[in-house]
C-alpha beads as a LAMMPS data file, in Angstrom:
LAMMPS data file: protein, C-alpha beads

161 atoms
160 bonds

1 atom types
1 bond types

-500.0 500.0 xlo xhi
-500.0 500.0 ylo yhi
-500.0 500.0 zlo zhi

Masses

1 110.0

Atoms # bond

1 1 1 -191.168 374.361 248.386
2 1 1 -193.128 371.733 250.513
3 1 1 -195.009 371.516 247.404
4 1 1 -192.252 370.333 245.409
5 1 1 -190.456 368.452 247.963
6 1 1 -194.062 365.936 248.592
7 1 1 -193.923 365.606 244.836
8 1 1 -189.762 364.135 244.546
9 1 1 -190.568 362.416 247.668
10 1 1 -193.602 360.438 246.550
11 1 1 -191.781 359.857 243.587
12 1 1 -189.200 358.524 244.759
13 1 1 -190.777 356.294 246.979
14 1 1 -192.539 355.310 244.206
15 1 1 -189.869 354.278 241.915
16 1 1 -187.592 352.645 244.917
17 1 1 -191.142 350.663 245.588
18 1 1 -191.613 349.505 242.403
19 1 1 -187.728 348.965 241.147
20 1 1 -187.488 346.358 244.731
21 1 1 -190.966 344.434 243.908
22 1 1 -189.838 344.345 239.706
23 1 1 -186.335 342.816 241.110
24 1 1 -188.245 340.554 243.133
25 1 1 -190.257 339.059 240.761
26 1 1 -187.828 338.905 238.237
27 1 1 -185.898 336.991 240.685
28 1 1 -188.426 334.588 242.291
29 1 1 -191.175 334.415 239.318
30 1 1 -189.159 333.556 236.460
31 1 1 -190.395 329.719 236.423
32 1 1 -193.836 329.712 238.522
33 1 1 -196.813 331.195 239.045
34 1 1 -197.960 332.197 243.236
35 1 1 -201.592 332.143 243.567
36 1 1 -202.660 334.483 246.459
37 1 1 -206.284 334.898 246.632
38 1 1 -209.437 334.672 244.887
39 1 1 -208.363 335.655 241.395
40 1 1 -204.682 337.483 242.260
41 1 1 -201.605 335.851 241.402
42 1 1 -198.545 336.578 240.412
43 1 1 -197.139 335.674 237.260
44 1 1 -193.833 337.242 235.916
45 1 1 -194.421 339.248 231.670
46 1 1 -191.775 341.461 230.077
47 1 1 -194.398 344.274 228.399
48 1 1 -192.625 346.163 225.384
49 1 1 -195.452 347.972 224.603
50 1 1 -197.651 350.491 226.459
51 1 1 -200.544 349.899 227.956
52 1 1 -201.991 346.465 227.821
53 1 1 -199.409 345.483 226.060
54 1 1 -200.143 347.143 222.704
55 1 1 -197.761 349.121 220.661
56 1 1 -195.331 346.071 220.831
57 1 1 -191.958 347.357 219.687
58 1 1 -192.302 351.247 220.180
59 1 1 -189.907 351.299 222.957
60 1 1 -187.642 354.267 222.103
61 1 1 -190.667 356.126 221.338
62 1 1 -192.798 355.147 224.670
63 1 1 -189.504 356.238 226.388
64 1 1 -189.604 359.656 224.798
65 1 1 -193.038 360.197 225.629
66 1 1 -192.690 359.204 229.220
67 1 1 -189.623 361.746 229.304
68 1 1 -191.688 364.353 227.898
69 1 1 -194.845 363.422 230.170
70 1 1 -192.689 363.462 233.314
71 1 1 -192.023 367.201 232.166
72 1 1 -195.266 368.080 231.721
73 1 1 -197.091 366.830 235.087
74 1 1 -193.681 368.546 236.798
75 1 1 -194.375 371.964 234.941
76 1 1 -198.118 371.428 235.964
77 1 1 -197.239 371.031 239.696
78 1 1 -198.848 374.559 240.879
79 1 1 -202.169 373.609 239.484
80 1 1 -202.699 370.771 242.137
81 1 1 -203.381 372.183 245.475
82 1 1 -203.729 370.158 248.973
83 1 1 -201.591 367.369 250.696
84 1 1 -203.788 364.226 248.448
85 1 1 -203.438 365.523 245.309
86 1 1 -199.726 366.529 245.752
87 1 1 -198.741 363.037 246.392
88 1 1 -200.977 361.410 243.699
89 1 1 -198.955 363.632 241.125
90 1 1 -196.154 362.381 242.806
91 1 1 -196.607 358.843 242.330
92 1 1 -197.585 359.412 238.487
93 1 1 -194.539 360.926 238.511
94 1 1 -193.117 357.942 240.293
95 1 1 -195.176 355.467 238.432
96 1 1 -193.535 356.993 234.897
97 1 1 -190.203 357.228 235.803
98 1 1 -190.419 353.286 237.329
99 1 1 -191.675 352.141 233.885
100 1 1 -189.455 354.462 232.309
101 1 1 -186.039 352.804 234.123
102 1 1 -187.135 349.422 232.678
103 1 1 -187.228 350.505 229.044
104 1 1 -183.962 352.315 229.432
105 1 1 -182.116 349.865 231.746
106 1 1 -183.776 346.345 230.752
107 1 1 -182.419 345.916 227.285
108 1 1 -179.779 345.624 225.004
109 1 1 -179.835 349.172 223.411
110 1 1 -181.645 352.700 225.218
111 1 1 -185.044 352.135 224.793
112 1 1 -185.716 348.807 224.030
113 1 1 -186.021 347.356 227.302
114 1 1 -188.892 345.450 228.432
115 1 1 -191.121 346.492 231.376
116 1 1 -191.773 344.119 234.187
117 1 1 -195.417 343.299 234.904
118 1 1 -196.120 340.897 237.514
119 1 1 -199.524 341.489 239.663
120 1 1 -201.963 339.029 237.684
121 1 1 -205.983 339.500 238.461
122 1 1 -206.822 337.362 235.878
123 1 1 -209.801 339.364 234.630
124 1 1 -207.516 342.344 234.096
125 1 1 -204.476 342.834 232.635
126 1 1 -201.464 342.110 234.060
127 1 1 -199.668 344.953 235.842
128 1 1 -197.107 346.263 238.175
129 1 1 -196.590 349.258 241.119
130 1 1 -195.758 351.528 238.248
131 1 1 -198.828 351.118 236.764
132 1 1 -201.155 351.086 240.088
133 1 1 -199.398 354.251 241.022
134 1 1 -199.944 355.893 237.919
135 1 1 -203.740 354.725 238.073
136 1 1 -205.084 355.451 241.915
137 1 1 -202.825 358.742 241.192
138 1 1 -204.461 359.825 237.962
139 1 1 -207.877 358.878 239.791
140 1 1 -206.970 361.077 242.401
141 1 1 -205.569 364.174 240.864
142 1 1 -208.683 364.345 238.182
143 1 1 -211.483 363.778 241.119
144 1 1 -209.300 366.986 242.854
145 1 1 -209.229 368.863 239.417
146 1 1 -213.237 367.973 239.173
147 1 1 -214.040 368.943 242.943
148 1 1 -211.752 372.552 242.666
149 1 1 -213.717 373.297 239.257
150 1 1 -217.171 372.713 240.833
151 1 1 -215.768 374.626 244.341
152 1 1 -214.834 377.851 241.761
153 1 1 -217.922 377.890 239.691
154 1 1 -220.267 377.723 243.011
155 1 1 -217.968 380.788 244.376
156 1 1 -218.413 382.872 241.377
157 1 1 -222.562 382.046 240.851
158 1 1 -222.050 383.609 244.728
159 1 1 -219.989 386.622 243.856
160 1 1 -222.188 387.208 241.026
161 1 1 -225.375 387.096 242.904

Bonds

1 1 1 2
2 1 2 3
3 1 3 4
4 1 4 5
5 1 5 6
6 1 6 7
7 1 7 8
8 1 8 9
9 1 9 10
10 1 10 11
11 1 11 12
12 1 12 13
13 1 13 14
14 1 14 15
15 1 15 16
16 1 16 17
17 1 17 18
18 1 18 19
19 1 19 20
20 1 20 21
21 1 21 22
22 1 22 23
23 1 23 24
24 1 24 25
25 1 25 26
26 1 26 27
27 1 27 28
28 1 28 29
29 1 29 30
30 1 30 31
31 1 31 32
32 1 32 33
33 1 33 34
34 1 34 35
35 1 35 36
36 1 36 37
37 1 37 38
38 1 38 39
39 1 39 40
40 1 40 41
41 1 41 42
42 1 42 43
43 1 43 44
44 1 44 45
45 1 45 46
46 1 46 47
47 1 47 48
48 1 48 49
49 1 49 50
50 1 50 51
51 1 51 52
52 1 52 53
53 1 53 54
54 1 54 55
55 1 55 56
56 1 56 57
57 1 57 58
58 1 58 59
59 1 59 60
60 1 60 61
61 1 61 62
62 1 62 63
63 1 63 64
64 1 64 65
65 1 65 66
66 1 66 67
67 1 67 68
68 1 68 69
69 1 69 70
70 1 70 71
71 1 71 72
72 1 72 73
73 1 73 74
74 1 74 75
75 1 75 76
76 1 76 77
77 1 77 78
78 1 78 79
79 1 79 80
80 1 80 81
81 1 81 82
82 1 82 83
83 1 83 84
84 1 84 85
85 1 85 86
86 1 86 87
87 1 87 88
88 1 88 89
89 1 89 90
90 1 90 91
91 1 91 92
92 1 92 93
93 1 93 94
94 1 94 95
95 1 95 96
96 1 96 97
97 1 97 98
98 1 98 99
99 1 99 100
100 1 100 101
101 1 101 102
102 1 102 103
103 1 103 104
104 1 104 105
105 1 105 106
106 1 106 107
107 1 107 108
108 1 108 109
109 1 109 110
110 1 110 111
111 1 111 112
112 1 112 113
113 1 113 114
114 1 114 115
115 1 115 116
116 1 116 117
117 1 117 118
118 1 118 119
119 1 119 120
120 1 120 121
121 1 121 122
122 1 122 123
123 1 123 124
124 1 124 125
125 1 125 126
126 1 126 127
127 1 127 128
128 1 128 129
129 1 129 130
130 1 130 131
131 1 131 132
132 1 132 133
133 1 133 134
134 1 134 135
135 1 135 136
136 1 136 137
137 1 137 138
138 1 138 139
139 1 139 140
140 1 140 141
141 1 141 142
142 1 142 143
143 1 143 144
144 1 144 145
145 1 145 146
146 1 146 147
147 1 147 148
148 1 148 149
149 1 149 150
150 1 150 151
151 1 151 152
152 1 152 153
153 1 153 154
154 1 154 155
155 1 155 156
156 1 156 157
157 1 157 158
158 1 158 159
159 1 159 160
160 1 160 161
């Protein structure tokens, strides 16, 4: 139960997180460009596509898949173990269903919304909490998966002698 309860809590905090800052730039980035530091800015793009914006147009289908990916990481839930990892599938979670309320709510017909990217490095491409979430979480659940695998294989080269 605590399990489950990190998860809808991280994910939630994710989406609220990045639903406020995707309002925000929408709002105060729709004719300028901030520059913050060395190479980060912040510079308002409606993304149709997936990742890096390719796949331009496959909307209703990239909302499908996020549906059915959400489904997937909540039906693998019992396979991550330990307070980190928990949350980091929570904010993939999070990070999907953010992206996945812009496709369905930012456009004229379900599916074809736009997503809001707005965190520029310049040397990267442009992205959004969503998509940071999803990233540091990914990075976090795998380098638990990895460490677990290794702690299981040492245990049974012990049990076996």
């Amino acid at each position: 139960m605590t399990r489950n309860l990190n998860i809808a809590v991280a994910s939630g905090a994710v989406v609220c997180l990045d639903q406020i800052t995707k309002a925000w730039a929408v709002a105060a980035l729709d004719d300028q460009i901030i520059d913050l530091v060395w190479t980060l800015r912040l510079r308002l793009v409606h993304n149709t596509g997936f990742a890096f914006s390719t796949g331009s147009g496959l909307g209703p289908v990239l909302a499908i898949v996020a549906i059915v990916i959400v489904g997937v990481l909540w039906s693998s839930r019992r396979r991550v173990q330990g307070r980190w990892a928990t949350v980091a599938l929570g904010g993939i979670i999070g990070g999907a269903l953010g992206n996945l309320a812009d496709r369905v709510f930012r456009g004229a017909a379900w599916g074809r919304g736009a997503v809001v990217d707005f965190i520029d490095l310049q040397w990267w491409p442009i992205f959004n909490v969503a998509d940071a979430s999803i990233t540091v979480g990914l990075v976090i659940v795998l380098f638990h998966l990895y460490r677990s695998d290794r702690r299981r294989a040492r245990a049974a080269r012990e049990a076996s002698g």
